[in-house]
C-alpha positions in Angstrom: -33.8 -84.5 52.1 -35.2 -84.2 48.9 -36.1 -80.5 49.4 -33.1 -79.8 51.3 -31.5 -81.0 47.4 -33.5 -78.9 45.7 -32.6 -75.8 47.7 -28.7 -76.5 47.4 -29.6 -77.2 43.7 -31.4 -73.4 43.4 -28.9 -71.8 45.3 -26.3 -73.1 42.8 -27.9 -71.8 40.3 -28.4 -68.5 41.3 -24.9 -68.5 42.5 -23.8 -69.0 38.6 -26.2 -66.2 37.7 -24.4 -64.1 39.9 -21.4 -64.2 38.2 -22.7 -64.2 34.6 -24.2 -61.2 36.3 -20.9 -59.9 36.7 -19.0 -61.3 34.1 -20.2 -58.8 31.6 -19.8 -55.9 33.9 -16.5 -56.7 34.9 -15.6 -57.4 30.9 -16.9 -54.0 30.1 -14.1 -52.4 30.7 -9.9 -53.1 29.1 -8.5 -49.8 31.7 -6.4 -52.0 34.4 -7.0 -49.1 36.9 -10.8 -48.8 36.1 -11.0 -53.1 35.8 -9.2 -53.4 39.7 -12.8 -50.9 40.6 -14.9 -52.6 39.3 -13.8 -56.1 40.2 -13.7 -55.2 43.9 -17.1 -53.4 43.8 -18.9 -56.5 42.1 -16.9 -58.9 44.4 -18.5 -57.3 47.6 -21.9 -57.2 45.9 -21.4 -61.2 44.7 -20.6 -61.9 48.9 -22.4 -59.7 49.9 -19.4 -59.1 52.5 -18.3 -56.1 54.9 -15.5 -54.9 52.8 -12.8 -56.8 50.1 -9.3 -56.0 48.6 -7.6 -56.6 45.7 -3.4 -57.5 45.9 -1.1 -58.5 43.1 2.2 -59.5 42.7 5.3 -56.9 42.0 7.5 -59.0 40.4 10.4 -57.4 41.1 9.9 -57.8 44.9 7.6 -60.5 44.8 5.6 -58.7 47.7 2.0 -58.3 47.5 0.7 -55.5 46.9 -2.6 -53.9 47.9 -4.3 -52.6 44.3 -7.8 -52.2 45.4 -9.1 -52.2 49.2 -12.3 -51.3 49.9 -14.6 -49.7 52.9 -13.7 -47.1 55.7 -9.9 -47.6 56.1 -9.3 -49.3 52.5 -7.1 -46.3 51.4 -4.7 -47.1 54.0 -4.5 -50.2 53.6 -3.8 -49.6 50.3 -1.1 -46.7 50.9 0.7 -48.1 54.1 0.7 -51.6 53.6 2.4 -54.7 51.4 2.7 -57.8 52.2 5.8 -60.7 51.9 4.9 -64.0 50.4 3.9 -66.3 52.9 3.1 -63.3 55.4 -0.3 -63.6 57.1 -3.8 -65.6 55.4 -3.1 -63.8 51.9 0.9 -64.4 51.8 -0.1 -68.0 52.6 -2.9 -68.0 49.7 -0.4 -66.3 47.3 2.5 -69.0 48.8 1.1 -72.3 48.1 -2.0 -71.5 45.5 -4.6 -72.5 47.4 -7.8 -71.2 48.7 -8.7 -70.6 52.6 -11.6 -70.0 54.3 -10.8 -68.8 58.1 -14.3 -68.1 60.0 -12.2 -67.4 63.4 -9.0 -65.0 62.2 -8.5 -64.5 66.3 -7.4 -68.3 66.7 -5.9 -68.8 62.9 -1.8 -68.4 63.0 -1.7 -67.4 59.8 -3.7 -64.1 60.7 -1.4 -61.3 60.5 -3.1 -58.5 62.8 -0.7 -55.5 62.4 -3.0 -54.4 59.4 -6.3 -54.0 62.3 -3.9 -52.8 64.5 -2.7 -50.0 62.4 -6.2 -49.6 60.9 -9.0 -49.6 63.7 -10.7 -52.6 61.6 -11.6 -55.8 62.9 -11.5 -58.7 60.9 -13.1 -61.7 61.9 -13.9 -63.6 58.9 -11.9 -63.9 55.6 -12.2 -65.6 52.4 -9.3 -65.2 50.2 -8.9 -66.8 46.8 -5.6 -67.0 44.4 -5.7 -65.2 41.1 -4.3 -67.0 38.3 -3.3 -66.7 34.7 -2.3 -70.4 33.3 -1.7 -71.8 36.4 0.9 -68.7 37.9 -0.5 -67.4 40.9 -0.9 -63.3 40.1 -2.0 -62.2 43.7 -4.9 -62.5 45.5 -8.3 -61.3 46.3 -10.2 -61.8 49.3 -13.7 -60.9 50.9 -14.1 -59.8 54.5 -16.8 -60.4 57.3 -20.0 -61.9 55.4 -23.2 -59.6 55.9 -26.0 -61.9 56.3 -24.9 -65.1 57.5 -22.3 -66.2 60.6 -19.6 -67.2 58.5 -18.5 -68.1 55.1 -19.4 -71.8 53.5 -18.1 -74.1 51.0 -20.4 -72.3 48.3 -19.0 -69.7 49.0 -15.9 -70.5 48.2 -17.0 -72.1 45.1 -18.5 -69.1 43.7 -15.9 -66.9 44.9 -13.4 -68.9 43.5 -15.3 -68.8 39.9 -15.7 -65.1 40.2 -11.9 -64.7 40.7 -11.0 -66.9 37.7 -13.4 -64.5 35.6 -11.4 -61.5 37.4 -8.1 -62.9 36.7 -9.1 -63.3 32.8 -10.4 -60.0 32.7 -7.3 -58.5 34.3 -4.9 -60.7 32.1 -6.7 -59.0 28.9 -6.6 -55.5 30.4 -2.6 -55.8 31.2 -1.5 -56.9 27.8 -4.0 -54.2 26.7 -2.4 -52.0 28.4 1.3 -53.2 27.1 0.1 -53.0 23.8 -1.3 -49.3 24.0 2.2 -48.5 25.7 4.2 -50.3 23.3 2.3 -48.5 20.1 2.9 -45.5 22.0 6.9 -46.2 22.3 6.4 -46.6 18.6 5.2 -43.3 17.7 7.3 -41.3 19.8 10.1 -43.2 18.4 9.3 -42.6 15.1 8.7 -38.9 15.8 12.7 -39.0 17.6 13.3 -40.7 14.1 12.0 -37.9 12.2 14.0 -35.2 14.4 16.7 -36.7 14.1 16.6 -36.9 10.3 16.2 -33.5 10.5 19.3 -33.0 12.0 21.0 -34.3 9.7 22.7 -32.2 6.3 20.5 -32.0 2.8 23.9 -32.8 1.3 22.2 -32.0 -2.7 20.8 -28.6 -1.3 24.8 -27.6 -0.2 26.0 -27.3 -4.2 29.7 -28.2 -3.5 32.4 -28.3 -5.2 33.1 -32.0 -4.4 31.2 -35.2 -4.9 29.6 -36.5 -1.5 27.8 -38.8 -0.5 26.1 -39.7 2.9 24.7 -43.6 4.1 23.4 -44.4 7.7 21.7 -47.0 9.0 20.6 -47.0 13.0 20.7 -50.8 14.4 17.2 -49.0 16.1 14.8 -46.4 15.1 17.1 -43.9 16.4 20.7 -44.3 16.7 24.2 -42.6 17.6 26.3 -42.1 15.0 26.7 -38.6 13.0 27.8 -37.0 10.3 27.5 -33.2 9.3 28.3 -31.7 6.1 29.2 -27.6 6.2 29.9 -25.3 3.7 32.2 -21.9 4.3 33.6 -19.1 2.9 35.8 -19.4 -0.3 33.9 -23.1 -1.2 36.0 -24.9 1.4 33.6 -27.6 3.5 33.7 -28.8 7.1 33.2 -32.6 7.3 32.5 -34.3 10.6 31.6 -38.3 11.0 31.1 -39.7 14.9 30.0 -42.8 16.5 28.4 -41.7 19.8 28.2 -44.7 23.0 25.5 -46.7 23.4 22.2 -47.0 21.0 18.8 -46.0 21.0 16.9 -43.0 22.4 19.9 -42.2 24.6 22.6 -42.2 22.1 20.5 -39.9 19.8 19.8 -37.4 22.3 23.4 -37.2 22.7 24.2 -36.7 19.1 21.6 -34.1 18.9 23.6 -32.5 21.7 26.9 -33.0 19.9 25.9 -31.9 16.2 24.4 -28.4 17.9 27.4 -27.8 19.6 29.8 -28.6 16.3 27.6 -25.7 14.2 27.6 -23.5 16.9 31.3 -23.5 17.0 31.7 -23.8 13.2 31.8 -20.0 13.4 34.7 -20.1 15.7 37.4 -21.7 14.1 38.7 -22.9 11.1 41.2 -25.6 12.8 39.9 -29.1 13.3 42.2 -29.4 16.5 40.9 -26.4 18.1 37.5 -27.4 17.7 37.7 -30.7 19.1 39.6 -29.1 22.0 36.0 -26.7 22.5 33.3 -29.5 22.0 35.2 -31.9 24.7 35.0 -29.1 26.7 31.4 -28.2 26.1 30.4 -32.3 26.3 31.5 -32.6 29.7 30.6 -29.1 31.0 26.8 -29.7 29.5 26.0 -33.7 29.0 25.0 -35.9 31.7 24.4 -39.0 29.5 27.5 -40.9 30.6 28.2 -41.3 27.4 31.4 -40.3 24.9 31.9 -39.6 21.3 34.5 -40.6 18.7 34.4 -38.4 16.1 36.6 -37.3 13.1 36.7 -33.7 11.4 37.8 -32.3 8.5 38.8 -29.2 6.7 39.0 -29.5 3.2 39.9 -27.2 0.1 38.5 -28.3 -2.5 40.5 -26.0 -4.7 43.7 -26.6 -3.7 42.6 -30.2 -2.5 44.4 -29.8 1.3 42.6 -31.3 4.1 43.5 -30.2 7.4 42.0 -33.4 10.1 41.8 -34.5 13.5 40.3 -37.3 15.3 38.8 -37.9 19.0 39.6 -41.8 18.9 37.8 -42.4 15.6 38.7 -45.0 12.9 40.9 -43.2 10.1 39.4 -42.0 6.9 40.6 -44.1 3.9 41.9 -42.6 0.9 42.2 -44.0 -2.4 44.6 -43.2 -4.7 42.8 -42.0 -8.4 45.8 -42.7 -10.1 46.9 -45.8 -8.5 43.8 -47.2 -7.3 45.8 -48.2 -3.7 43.6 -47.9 -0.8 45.4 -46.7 2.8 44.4 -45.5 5.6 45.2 -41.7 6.4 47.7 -41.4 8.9 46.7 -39.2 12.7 47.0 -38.7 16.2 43.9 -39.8 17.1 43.3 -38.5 20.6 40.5 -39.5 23.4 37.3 -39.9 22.3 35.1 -36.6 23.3 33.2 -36.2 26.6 35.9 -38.6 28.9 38.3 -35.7 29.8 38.3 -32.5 30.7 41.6 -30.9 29.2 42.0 -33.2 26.3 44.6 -31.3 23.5 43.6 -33.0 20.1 46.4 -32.5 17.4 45.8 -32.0 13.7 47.0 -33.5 10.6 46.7 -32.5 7.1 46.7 -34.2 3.7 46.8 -33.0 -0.2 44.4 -34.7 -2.2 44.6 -34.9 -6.3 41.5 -34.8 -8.2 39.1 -37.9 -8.1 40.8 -39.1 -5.1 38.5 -40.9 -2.8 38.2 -40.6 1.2 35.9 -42.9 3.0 34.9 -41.9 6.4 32.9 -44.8 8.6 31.7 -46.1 11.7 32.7 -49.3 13.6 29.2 -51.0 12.5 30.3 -51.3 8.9 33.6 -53.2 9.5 32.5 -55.1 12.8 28.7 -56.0 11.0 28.7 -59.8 11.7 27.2 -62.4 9.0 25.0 -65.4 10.9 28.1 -67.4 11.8 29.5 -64.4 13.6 32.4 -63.4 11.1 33.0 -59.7 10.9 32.7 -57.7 7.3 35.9 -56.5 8.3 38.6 -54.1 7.1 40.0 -56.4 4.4 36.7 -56.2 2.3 36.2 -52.7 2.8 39.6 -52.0 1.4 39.0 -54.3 -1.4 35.6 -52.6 -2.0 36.9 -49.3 -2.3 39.3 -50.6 -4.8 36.9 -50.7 -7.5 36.1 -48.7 -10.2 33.3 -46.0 -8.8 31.5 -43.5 -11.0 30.9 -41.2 -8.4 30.1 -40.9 -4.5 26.4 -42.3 -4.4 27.4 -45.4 -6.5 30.4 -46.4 -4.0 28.2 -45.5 -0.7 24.8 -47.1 -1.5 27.4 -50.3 -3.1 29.0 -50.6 0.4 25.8 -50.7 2.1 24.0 -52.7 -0.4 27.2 -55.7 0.4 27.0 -55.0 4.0 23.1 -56.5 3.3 23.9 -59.5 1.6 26.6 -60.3 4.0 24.4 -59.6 7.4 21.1 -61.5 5.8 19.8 -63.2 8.5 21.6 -61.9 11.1 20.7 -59.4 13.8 22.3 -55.9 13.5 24.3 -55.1 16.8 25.2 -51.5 16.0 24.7 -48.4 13.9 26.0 -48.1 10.6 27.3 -44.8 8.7 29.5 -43.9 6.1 30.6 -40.5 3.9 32.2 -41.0 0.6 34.1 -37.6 -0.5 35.5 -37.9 -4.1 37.0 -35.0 -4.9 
């Protein structure tokens, strides 16, 4: 008896060095594909065992999921075959969290056979182990027909059971290794789509107008939708565009790229801010497959003789202040559809004479509808009252709107884009 102790006592022990064997190797290495290798090599050496897979968990089906099968026909297994929780021995192990040891597969109910059947393998004895991280049960892994010995024991199960909490550890720090390699990655290309899309945008000092402008934007994300371009023509007069596209993000910036090369390439065209709109709507829906739209307004303006010829694709309405009066109103249009939604869409056009130092404001939808942390709106009323005030020039009043907009968002979350033009003429 006393020997028999002994031997159990051994055997223990070089069961543990087995797995601090292992430990390292399998800790050697954060690549989830690579890890998933190495964990089913070392878990057939450990058993000492016929062959042994590896499934986890898709959360999105909750199936499991062969990763890792090894032997003769373990690349089958692994391309033909998932399996629904509570299906066969490792659906049941997966199911209820608990481990199984089934020396006689032929006379187990739980067996599901269709994987032999399809395979040509013949499993008659199967150890299979949950994997889990903090108690949530991540799949499964399971060895298969032991080598040297009839059938599988308790101590087996013991150190197989250890092994897989080391594996499950190891594959836990390899996941959120790889998340945070992908999410560094998301990073970097979205400060390079930053970076383009900055590019994109006018060097409004570089222009030397004949007007005072100024230009503020603000993406809720890295990258955002709205727009705003700045061109200057023959004879000193300028072409003036400010749009809000659908949607944020990578998306919505792809699509404004789209939309600010199609304005300059019809720049050329026409002078008429009607006629434009009429060939961009056109060119949106012909060539975007976003699903998304664009309200955008555009003007022509004369600095000379201070006319400004407009029209507007379901955008807000530039606000003008008066230099003489200080009175603040919004300019009057037909604003149409916004761009992209219908094919055959006939903007009209407006026009309005300016005096000198009159003021036009042209925004987005994130300035007046930027909430505060108890949900109340920056709204039209203070942006009116704003623009009512004494400005020295176009940078003060833009960078003063913006710098308000701050205070009254502090500590709450921005929801959309923000961009705004000042034009003092």
């Amino acid at each position: 008896m006393k020997q028999h102790a002994e031997s159990a006592a051994g055997q223990t022990v070089r069961n543990l060095h087995k797995v601090l064997a292992v430990t390292a190797k399998i800790n050697s290495s954060l690549d989830l594909d690579e890890l998933l290798g190495i964990i089913m090599s070392t878990a057939s050496d450990v058993m000492h065992t016929q062959t042994a897979s590896l499934m986890l968990i898709e959360p999105a089906s909750n199936d499991l999921v062969f990763k890792v099968a090894l032997g003769d026909k373990g690349s089958e297994l692994i391309e033909k075959f998932r399996i629904k929780m509570g299906e066969g021995i490792a659906g049941h192990v997966a199911q209820t969290g608990e481990a199984v040891i089934v020396n006689d597969t032929q006379h187990d109910a739980r067996f599901a056979s269709r994987f032999d059947e399809s395979t040509g393998f013949q499993t008659k004895a199967i150890l299979c182990v949950p994997l889990k991280n903090k108690d949530k049960v991540i799949g499964v892994i399971q060895a298969i027909n032991p080598l040297t010995r009839h059938e599988f024991s308790n101590d087996d199960l013991e150190l197989f059971s250890i092994f897989a909490d080391q594996a499950a550890i190891s594959l836990e720090n390899a996941r959120m290794h790889k998340e945070l390699i992908q999410q560094e990655k998301a990073r970097q290309e979205l400060r390079i789509a930053h970076e383009i899309q900055q590019k994109f945008l006018p060097d409004i000092r570089s222009l030397k107008l004949k007007m005072d402008i100024s230009a503020e934007s603000l993406p809720a994300r890295s990258v955002g939708g709205d727009l705003y371009d700045i061109v200057r023509l023959p004879d000193q007069k300028i072409a003036v565009i400010l749009g809000d596209v659908s949607g944020k993000g990578v998306p919505a910036a792809l699509y404004m790229v789209q939309a600010l090369s199609a304005f300059r390439f019809l720049i050329p065209t026409t002078t008429q801010p009607a006629e434009l709109l009429n060939h961009l709507n056109r060119i949106l829906i012909q060539h975007s497959h976003f699903g998304m739209f664009l309200t955008l307004l555009y003007l022509f303006i004369d600095p000379v003789s201070g006319l400004v010829e407009y029209a507007s694709a379901g955008h807000q309405a530039a606000l003008l202040k008066n230099a003489n009066s200080g009175e603040v109103t919004a300019l009057k249009d037909n604003a149409g559809i916004p761009l992209g939604m219908l094919e055959g869409t006939v903007y009209e056009q407006t026009q309005v004479r300016l005096s000198k130092k009159d003021l036009l404001f042209l925004y987005t939808d994130g300035i007046t509808e930027a909430r505060n942390s108890k949900g109340s709106e920056f709204g039209l009323k203070n942006l009116y009252q704003m623009l009512g005030e004494n400005w020295k020039d176009a940078d003060e009043c833009s960078q003063s709107v913006f710098s308000r907009l701050k205070v009254f968002t502090q500590g709450a979350v921005q929801h959309d884009d923000m961009t705004a033009l000042t034009i003092i003429l």
